[in-house]
C-alpha positions as CSV (number, residue, x, y, z in Angstrom):
1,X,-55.0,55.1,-18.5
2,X,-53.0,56.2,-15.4
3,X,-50.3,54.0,-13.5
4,X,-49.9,54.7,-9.9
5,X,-46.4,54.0,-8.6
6,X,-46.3,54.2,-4.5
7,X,-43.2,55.2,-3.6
8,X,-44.6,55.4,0.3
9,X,-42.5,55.4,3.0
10,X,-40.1,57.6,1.7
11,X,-41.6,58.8,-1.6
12,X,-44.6,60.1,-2.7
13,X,-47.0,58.3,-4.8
14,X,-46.2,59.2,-8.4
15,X,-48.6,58.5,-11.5
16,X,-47.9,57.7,-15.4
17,X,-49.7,57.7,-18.4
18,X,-46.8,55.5,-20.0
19,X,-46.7,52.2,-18.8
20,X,-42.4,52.3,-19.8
21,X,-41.9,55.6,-17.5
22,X,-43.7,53.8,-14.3
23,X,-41.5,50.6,-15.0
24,X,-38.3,52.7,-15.3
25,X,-39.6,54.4,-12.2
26,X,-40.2,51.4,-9.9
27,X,-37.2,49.7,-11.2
28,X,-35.0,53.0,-10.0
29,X,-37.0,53.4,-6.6
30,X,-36.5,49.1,-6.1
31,X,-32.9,49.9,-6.6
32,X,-32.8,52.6,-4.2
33,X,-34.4,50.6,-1.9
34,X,-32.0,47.5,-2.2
35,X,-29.1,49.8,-1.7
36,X,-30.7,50.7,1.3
37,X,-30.0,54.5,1.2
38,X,-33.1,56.5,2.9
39,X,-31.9,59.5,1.4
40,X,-28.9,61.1,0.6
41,X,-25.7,61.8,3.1
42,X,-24.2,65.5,3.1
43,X,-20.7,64.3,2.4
44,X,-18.4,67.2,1.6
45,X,-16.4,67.5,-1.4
46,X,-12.8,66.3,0.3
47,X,-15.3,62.7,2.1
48,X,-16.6,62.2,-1.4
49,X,-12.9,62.5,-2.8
50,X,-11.3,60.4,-0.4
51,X,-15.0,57.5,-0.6
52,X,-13.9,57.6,-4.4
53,X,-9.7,57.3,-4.1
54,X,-10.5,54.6,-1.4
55,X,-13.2,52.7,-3.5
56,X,-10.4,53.0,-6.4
57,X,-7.6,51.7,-4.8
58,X,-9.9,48.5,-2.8
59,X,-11.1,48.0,-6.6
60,X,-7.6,47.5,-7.7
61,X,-7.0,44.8,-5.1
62,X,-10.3,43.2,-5.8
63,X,-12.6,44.7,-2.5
64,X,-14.7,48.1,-2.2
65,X,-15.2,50.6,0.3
66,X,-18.1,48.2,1.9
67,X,-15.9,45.7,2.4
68,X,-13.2,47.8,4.0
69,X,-16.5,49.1,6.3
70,X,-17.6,45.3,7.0
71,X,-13.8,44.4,8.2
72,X,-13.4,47.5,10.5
73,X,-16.9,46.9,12.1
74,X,-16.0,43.1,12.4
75,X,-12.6,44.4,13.7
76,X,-14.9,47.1,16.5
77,X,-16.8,44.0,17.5
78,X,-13.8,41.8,18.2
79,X,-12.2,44.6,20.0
80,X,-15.5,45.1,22.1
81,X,-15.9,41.0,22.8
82,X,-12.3,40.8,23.5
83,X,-10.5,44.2,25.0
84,X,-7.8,46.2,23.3
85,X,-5.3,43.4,24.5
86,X,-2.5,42.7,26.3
87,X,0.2,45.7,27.5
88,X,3.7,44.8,26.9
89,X,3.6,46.0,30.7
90,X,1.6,42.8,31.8
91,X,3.7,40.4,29.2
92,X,6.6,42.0,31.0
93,X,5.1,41.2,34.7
94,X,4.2,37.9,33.1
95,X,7.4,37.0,31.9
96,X,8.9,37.7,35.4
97,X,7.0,36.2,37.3
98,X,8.1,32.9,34.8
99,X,11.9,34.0,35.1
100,X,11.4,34.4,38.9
101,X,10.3,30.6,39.6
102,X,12.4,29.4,37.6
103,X,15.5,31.1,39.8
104,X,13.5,29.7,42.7
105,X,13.4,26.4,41.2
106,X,16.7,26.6,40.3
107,X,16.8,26.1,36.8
108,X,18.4,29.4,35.7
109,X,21.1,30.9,37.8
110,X,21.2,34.2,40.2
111,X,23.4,35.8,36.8
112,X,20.8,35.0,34.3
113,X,18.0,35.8,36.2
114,X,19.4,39.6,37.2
115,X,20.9,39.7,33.9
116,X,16.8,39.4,32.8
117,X,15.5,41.4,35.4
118,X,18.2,44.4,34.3
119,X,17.0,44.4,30.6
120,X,13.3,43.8,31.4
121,X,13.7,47.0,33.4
122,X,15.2,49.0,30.8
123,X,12.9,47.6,27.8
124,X,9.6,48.4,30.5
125,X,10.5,52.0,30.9
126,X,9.9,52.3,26.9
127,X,7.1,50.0,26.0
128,X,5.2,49.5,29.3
129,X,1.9,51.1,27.8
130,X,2.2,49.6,24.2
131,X,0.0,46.9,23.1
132,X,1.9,43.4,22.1
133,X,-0.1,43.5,19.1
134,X,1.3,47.0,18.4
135,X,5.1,46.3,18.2
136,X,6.7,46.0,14.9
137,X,10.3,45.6,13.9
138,X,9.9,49.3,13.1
139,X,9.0,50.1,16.7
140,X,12.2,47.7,18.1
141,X,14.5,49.7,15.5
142,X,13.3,53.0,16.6
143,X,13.7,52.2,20.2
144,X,17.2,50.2,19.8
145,X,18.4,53.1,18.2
146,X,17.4,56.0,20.5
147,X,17.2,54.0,23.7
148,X,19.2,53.8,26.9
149,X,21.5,51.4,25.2
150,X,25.5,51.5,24.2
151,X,26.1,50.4,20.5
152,X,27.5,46.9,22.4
153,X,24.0,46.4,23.6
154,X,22.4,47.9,20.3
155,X,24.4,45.5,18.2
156,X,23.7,42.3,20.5
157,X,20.0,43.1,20.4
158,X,20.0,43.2,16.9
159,X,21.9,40.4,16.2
160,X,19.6,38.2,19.0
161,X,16.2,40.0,16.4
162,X,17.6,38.6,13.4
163,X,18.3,35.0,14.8
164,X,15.5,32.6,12.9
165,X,13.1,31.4,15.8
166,X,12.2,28.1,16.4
167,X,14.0,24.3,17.7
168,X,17.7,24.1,15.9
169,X,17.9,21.1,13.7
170,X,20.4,19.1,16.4
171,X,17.8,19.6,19.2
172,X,14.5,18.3,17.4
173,X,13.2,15.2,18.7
174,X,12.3,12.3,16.0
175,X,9.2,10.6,17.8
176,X,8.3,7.5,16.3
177,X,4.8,6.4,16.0
């Protein structure tokens, strides 16, 4: 008796006289097919040491290498649906534009507004091209510290950073339903 495995697009047609050795066969080309390699990639030596470090260390944290790829290419296809994002530039112009009808409207005063204008300026000259998604506290360290800025300035900034965001408890409003 002889067992005819196809193998056909990609492999040959392959025959058995065991019955085992055509299972163990079809069973190893079904699993070559499921993983949905064709054939195999020329990865060097140093792209086959950094797949396995990477797969490694995304084991460890509970993901592989395939989920890294299916995050960057969800990441790709957000950045193509949406643009690279804002430019601290435009939030600059932005915030301006808010700061200048507000002068206008006269809810902050000639002071305060140049006051903003001045360090808008400065701040502009250093991030204007960097994406508002892009800045960290290490990029705000790094340009406090080898900015355009006296160690007045440096430590005012710094001290304005650290300040925890949001309403104070004396100015919340209780509303009542």
């Amino acid at each position: 008796m002889v067992i005819c495995v196809d193998g056909r697009p990609t492999n040959p047609r392959t025959y058995f006289r065991n019955p085992e050795e055509a299972l163990a066969y079809a069973q190893e080309l079904a699993e070559y097919r499921q993983n949905q390699i064709e054939e195999p990639l020329p990865f060097s030596s140093r792209l086959r040491v950094i797949a396995a470090e990477g797969e490694k260390a995304l084991r460890d944290k509970g993901g592989s290498v395939k989920d890294a790829i299916a995050h960057y290419l969800k990441h790709l296809e957000e950045l193509e649906k949406n643009g690279p994002g804002m430019t601290m530039g435009e939030a600059f112009s932005r915030y301006m534009a808010a700061r200048l009808k507000e002068y206008k409207d006269g809810q902050i005063g000639k002071v305060t507004y140049e006051g903003v204008l001045h360090r808008l300026k400065r701040d502009q000259e250093y991030f204007n091209k960097t994406l508002v998604k892009e800045i960290s506290p290490a990029k705000v360290l790094t340009y406090i510290e080898r900015g355009k800025t006296n160690p007045t300035t440096r430590r005012n900034i710094k001290t304005r950073l650290s300040q925890p965001r949001g309403p104070r408890p004396e100015s919340r409003i209780a509303f009542e339903d």
